[in-house]
MIDOKOL-881057 format. One record per residue: x, y, z negated of N, C-alpha, C, O in turn. Coordinates in pm, 1 decimal. Layout:
BEGIN
n_px n_py n_pz ca_px ca_py ca_pz c_px c_py c_pz o_px o_py o_pz
X Y Z X Y Z X Y Z X Y Z
...
END
This chain:
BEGIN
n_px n_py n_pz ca_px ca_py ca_pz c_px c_py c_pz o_px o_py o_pz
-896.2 -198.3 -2020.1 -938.2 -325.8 -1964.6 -822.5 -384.8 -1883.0 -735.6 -300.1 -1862.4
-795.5 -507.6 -1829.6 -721.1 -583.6 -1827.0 -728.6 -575.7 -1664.3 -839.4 -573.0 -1610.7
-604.3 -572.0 -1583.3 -593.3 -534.9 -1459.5 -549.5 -673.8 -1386.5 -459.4 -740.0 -1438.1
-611.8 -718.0 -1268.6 -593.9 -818.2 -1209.0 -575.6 -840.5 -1060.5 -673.0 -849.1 -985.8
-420.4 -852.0 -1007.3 -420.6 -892.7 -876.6 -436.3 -987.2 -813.6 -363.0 -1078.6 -851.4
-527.5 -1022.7 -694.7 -542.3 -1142.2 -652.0 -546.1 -1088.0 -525.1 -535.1 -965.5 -522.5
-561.3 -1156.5 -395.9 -536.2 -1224.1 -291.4 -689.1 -1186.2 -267.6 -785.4 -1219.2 -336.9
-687.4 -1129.1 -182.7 -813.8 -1060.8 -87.5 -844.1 -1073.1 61.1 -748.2 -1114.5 126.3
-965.8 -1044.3 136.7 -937.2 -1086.4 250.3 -949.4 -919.8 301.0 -988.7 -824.7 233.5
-893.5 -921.2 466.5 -868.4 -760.6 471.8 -980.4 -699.1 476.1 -979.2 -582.8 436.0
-1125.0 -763.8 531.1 -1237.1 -678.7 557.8 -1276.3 -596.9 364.6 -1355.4 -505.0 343.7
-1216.5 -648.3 289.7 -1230.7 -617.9 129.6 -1168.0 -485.1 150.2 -1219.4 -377.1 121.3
-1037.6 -507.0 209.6 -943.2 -325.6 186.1 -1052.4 -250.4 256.6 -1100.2 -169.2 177.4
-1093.4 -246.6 338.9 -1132.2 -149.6 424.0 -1239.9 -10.8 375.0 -1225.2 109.8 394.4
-1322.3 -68.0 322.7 -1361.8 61.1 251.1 -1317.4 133.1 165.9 -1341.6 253.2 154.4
-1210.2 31.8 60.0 -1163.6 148.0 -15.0 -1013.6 269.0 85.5 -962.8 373.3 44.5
-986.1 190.2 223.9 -902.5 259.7 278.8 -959.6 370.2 331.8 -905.9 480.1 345.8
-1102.1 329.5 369.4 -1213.8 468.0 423.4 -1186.8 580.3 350.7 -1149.9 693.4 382.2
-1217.5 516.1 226.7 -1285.4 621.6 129.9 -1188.3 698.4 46.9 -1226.9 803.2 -4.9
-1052.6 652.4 27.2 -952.2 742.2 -17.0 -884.9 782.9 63.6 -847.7 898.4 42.8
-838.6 722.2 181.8 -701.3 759.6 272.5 -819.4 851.0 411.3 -765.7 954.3 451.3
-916.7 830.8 457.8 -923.5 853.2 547.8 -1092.7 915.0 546.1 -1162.4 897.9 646.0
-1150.7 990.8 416.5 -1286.4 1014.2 472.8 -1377.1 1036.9 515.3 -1494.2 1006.9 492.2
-1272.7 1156.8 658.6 -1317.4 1200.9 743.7 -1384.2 1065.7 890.1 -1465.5 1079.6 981.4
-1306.8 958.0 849.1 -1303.4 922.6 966.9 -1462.4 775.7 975.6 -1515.5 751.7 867.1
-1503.8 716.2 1072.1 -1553.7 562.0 1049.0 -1459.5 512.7 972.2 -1365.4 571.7 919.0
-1501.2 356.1 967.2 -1469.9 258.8 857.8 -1362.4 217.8 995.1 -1243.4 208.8 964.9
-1400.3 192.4 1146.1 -1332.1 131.8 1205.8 -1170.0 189.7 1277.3 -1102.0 140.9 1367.5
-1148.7 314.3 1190.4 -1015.1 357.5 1229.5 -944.3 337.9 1107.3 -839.3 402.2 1106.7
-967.4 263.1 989.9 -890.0 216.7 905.2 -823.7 60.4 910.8 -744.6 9.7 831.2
-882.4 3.7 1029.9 -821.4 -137.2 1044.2 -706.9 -145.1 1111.0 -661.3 -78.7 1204.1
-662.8 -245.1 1044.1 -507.1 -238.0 1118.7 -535.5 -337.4 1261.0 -621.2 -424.0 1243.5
-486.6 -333.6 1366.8 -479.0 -404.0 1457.2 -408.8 -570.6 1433.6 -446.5 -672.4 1491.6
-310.1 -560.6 1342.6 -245.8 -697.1 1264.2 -321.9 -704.0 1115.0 -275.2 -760.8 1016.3
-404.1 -658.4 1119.0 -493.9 -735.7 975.6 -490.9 -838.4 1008.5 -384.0 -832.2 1069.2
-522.5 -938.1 1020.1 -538.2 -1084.5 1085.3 -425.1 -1115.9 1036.5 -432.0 -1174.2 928.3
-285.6 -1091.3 1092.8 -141.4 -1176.2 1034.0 -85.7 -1105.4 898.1 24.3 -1145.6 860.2
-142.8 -1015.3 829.3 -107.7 -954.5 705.1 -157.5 -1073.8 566.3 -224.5 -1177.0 570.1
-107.3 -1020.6 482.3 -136.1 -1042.1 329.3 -192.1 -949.2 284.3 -146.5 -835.4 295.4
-323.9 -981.3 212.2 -381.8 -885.3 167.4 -420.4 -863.8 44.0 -508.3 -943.1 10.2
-382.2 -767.9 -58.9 -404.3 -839.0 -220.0 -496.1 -699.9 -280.9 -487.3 -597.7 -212.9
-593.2 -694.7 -421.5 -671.1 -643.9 -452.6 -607.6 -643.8 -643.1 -577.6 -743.5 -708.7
-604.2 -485.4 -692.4 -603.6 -517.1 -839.8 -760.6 -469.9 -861.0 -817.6 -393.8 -782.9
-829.8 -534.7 -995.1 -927.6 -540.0 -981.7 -916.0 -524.7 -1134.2 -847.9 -598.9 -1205.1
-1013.4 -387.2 -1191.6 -1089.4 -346.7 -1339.9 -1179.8 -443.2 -1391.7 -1296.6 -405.8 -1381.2
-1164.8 -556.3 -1444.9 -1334.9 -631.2 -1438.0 -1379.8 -653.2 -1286.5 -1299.9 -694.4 -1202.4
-1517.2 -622.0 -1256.3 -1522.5 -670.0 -1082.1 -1494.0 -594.6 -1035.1 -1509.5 -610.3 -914.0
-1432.3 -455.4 -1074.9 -1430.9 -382.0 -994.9 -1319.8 -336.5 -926.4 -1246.7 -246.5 -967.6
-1301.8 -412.1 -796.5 -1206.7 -351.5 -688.4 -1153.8 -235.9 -686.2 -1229.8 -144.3 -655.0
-1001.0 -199.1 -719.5 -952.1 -71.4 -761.9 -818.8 -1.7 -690.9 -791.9 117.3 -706.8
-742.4 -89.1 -613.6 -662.0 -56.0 -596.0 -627.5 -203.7 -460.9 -623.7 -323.0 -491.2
-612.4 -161.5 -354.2 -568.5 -229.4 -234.6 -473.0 -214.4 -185.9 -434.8 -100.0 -210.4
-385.8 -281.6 -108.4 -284.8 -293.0 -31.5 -320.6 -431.6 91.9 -405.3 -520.7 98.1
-182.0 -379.2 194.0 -178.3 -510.6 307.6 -64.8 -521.7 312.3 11.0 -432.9 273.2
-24.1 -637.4 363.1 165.0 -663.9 343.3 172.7 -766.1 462.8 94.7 -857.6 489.1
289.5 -725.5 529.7 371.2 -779.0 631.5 502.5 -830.1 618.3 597.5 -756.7 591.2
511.9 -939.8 634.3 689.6 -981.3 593.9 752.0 -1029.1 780.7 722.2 -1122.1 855.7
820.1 -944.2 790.2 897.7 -975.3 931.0 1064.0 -1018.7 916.5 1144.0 -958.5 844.9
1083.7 -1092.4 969.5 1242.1 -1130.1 881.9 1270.9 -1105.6 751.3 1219.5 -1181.4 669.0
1322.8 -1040.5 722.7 1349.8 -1036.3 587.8 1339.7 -925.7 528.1 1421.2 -896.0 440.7
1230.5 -836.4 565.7 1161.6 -745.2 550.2 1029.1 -755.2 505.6 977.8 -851.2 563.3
947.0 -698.7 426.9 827.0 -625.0 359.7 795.1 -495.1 407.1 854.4 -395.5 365.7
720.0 -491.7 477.3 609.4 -380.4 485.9 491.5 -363.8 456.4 400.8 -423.3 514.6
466.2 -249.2 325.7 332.1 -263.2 294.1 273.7 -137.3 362.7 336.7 -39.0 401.9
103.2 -166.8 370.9 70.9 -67.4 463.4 -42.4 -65.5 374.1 -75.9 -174.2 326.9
-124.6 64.2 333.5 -274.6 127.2 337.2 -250.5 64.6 200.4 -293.8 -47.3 172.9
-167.4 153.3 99.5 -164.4 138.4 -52.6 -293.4 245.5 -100.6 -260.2 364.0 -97.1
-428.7 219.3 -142.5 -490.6 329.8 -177.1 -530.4 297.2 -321.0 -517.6 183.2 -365.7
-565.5 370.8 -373.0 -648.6 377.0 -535.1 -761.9 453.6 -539.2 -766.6 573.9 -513.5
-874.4 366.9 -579.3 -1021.0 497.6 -620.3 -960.1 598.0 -648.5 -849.1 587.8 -700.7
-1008.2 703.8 -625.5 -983.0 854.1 -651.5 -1047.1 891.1 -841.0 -1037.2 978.5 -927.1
-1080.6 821.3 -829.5 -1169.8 812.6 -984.6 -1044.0 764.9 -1104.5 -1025.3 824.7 -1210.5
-962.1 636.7 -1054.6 -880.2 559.7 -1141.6 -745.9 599.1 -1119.2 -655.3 560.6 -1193.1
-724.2 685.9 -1005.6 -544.7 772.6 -952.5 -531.7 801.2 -1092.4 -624.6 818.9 -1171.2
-363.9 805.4 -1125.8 -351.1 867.1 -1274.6 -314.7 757.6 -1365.2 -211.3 768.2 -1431.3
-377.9 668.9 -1373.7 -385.5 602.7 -1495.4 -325.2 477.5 -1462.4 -379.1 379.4 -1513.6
-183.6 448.7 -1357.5 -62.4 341.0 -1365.4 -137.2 229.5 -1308.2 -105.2 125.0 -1364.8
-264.8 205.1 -1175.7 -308.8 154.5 -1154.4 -218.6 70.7 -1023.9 -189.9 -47.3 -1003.6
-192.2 203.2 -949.3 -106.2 196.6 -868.9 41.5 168.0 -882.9 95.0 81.3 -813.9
100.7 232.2 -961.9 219.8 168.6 -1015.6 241.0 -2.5 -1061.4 344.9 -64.9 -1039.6
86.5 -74.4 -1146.2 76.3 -189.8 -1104.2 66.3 -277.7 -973.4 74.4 -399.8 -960.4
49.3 -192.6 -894.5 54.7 -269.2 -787.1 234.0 -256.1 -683.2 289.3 -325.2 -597.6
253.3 -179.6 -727.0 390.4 -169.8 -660.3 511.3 -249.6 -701.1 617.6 -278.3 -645.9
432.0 -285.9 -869.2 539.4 -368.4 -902.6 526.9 -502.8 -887.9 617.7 -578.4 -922.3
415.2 -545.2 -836.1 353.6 -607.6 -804.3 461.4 -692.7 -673.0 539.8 -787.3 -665.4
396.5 -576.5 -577.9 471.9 -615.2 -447.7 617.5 -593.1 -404.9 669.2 -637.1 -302.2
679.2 -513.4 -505.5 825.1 -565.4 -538.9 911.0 -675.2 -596.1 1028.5 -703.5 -573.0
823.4 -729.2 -676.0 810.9 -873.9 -734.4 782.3 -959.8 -632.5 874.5 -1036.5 -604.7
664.0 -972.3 -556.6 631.6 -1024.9 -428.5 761.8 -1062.3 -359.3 798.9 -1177.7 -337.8
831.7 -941.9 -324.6 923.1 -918.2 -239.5 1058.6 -1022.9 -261.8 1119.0 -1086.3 -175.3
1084.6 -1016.6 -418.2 1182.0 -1055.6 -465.7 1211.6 -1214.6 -445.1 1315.0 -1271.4 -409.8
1077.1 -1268.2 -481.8 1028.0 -1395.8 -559.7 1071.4 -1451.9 -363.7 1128.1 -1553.2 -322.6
1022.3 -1351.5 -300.3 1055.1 -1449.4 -132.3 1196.4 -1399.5 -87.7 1237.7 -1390.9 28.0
1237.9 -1379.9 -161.1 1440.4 -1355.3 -136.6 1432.3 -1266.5 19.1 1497.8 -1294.8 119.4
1334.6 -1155.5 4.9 1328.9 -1047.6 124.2 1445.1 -961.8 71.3 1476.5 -970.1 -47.4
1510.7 -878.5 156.9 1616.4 -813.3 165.9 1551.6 -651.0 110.0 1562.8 -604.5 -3.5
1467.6 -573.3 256.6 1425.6 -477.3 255.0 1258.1 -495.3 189.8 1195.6 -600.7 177.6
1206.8 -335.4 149.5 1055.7 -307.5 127.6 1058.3 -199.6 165.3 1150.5 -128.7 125.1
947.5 -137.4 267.7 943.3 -62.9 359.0 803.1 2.4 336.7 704.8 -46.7 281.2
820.3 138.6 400.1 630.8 134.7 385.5 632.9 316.9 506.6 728.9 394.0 507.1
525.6 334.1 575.6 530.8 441.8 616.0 477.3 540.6 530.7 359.1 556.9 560.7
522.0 635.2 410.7 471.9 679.2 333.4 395.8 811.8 347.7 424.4 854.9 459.4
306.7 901.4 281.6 255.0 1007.8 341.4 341.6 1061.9 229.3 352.0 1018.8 114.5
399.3 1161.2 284.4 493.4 1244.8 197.5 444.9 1306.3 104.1 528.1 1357.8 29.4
291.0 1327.8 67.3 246.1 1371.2 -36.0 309.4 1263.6 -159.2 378.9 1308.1 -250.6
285.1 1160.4 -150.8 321.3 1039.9 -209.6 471.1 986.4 -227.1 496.7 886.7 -294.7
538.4 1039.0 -180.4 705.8 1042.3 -130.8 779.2 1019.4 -329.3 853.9 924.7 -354.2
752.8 1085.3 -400.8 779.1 1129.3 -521.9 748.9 989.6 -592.3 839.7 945.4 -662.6
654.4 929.3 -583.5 588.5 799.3 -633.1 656.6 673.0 -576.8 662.8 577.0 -653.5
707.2 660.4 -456.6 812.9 548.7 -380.4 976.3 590.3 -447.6 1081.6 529.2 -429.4
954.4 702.9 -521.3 1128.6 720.2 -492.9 1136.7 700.4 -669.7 1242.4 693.6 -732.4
1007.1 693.8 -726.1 1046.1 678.9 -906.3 1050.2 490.9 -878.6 1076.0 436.2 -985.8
1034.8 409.6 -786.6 1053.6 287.7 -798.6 1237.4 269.6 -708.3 1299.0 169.1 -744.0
1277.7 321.0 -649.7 1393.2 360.9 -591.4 1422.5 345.2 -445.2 1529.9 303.1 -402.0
1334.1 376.7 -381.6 1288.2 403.5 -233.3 1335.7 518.0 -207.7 1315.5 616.4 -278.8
1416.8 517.6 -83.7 1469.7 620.1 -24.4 1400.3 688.0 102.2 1320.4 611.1 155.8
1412.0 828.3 170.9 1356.7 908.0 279.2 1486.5 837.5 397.9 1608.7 827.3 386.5
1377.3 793.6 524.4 1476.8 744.1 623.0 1413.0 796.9 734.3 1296.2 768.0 760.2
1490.5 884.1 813.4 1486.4 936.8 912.5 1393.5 1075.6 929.7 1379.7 1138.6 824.9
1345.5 1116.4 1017.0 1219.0 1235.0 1042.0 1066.8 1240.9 971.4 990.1 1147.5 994.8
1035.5 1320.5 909.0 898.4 1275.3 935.0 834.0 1338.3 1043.2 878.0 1433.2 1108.1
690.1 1259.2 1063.6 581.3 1298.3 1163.0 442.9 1367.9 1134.6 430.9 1403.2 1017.3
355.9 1390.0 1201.3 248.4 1399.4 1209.5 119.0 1320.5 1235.2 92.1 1299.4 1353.5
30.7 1271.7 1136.3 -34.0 1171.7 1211.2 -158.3 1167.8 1130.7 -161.6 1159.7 1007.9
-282.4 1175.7 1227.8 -403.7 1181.4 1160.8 -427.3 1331.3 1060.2 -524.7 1354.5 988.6
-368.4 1374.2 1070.7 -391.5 1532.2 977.3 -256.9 1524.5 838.8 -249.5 1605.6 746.6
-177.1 1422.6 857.4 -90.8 1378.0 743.4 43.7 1382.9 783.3 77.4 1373.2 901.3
134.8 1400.1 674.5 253.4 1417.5 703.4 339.6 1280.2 629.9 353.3 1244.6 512.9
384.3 1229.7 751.1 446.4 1044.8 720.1 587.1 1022.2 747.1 637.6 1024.7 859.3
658.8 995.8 617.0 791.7 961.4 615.3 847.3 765.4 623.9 801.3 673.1 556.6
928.6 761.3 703.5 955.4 618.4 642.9 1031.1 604.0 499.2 1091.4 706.2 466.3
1038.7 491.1 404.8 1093.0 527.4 312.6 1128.4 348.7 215.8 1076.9 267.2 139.2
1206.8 367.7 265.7 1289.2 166.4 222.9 1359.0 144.2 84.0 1440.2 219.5 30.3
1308.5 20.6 35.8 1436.8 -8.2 -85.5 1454.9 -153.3 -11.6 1381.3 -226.0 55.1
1585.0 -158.1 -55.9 1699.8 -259.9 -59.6 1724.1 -343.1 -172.4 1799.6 -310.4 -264.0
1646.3 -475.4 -165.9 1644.3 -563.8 -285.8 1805.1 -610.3 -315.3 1831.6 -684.4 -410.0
END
């Protein structure tokens, strides 16, 4: 079936950020404090909401934050549509950097688009988080 990104509002990400990234926790420790000044976009199976992201452009920078995929549809290049997505995004607004705080489980998946490991990682929420940038 035919995969479709559009332009979402953030209260839309939020459950699917619950429910893959975080499902130990409420719904209300998945909001970002700058949801409000983000971009927020949705690929979507038919109606069905599949894959979310939020995006921040600060100078000439991109930061995407809370990339998740149903746990049902992981696997099947859902996510990879969306990255190319927001690298395209990136491009089309003559941004320099794309940035993202990645969970290093995921580290392997930023670096087949050509994202590099920058600096330490941390600890956070039970997860282990690298920064990790490409250079348009």
């Amino acid at each position: 079936m035919l995969a479709i990104i559009k332009s979402i509002l953030a209260e839309e990400t939020w459950p699917i950020r619950q429910k893959v990234m975080y499902p130990e926790f409420e719904i209300d420790k998945v909001k970002l404090s700058d949801d409000a000044s983000g971009r927020h976009f949705g690929l979507f199976i038919g109606n069905e909401l599949t894959v979310v992201v939020s995006i921040f452009v600060k100078g000439e920078a991109l930061q995407f934050r809370k990339l998740a995929t149903l746990t049902a549809q992981q696997g099947k290049g859902y996510g990879r549509q969306m990255m190319q997505f927001i690298l395209g995004l990136a491009s089309a607004e003559n941004l320099k950097t794309v940035w993202c705080n990645a969970r290093l489980s995921a580290a392997n998946f930023y670096k087949t688009f050509g994202f590099e490991v920058f600096g330490e990682s941390w600890q956070q929420d039970g997860h282990e988080f690298t920064v990790m940038k490409k250079q348009l």
